[in-house]
C-alpha positions in Angstrom: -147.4 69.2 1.0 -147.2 68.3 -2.7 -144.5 66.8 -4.8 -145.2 67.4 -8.7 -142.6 65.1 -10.2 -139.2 66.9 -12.1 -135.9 65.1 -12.7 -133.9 67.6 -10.2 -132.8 68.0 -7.0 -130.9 64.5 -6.8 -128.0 64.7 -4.3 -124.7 62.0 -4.0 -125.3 60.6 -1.2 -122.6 58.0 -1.6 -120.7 56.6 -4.3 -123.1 55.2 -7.2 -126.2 56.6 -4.8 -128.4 59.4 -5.1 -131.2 60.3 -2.8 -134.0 62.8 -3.5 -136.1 63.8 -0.8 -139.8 63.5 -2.6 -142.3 65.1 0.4 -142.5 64.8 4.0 -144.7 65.8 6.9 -144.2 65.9 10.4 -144.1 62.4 11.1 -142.6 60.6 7.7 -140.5 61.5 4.8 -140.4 59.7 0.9 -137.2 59.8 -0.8 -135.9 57.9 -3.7 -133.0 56.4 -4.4 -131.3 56.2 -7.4 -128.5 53.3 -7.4 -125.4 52.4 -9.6 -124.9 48.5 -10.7 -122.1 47.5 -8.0 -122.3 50.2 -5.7 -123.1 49.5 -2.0 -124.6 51.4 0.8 -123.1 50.1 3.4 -123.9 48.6 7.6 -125.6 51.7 9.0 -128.7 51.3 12.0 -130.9 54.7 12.4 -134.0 55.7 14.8 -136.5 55.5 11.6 -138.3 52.9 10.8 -137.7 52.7 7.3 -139.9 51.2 4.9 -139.2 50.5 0.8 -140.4 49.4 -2.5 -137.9 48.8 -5.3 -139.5 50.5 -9.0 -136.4 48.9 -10.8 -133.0 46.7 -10.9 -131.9 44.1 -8.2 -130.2 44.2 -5.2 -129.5 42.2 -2.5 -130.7 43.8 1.0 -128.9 42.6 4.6 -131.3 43.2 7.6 -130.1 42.0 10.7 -129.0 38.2 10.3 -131.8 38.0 6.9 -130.7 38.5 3.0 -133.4 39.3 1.2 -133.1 39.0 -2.7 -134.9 41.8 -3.9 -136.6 42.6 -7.3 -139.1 44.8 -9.2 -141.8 45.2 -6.9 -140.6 43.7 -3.7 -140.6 46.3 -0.4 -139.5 45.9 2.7 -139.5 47.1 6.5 -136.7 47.7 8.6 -137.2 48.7 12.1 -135.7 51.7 13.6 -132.6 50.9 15.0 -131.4 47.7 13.3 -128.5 47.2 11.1 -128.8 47.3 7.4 -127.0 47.1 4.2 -127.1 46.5 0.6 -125.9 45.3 -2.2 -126.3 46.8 -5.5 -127.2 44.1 -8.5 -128.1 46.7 -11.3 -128.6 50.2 -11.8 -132.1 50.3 -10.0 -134.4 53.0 -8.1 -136.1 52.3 -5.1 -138.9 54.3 -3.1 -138.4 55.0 0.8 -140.4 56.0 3.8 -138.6 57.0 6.9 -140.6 57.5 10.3 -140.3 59.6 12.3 -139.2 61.9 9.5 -134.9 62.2 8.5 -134.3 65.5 9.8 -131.3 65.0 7.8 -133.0 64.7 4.6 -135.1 67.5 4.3 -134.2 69.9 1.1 
């Protein structure tokens, strides 16, 4: 599969938060995540691993007992199963990779 890049397809997700699913396979799936200045995705746990890499903006991510501070650049893993949260600092987009692939992400 191949993603040529086009500024559509972005769904709410949550308040301040949209997700676009980029590709996937059969094992993993890239979305980004477009995210408003003081919104916040709140304490959720999934089966995905879910790996990330923040393009722009701040935010302040909660992984298990940890705070991470993150910033242009920084990424992340969070393992499957283990509660996360964020905090949004500025209006920032951030890269993910889910595996096994978010069935409930697919287009």
């Amino acid at each position: 599969m191949f993603y040529k890049r086009n500024h559509e397809g972005y769904i709410q997700a949550l308040p301040g938060i949209q997700r676009k699913t980029l590709v996937h396979g059969d094992k993993t799936l890239t979305a980004e995540f477009r995210l408003a200045k003081g919104s916040q995705l709140p304490l959720h746990a999934h089966p995905q691993e879910q790996t990330g890499y923040l393009i722009s903006g701040r935010m302040q991510l909660f992984v298990g007992d940890e705070v991470y501070d993150v910033e242009p650049g920084d990424s992340w893993c969070v393992p499957g199963n283990v509660e996360h949260r964020a905090e949004i600092l500025e209006d920032s987009v951030a890269v993910e990779v889910f595996s096994p692939l978010r069935e409930d992400y697919l287009p």
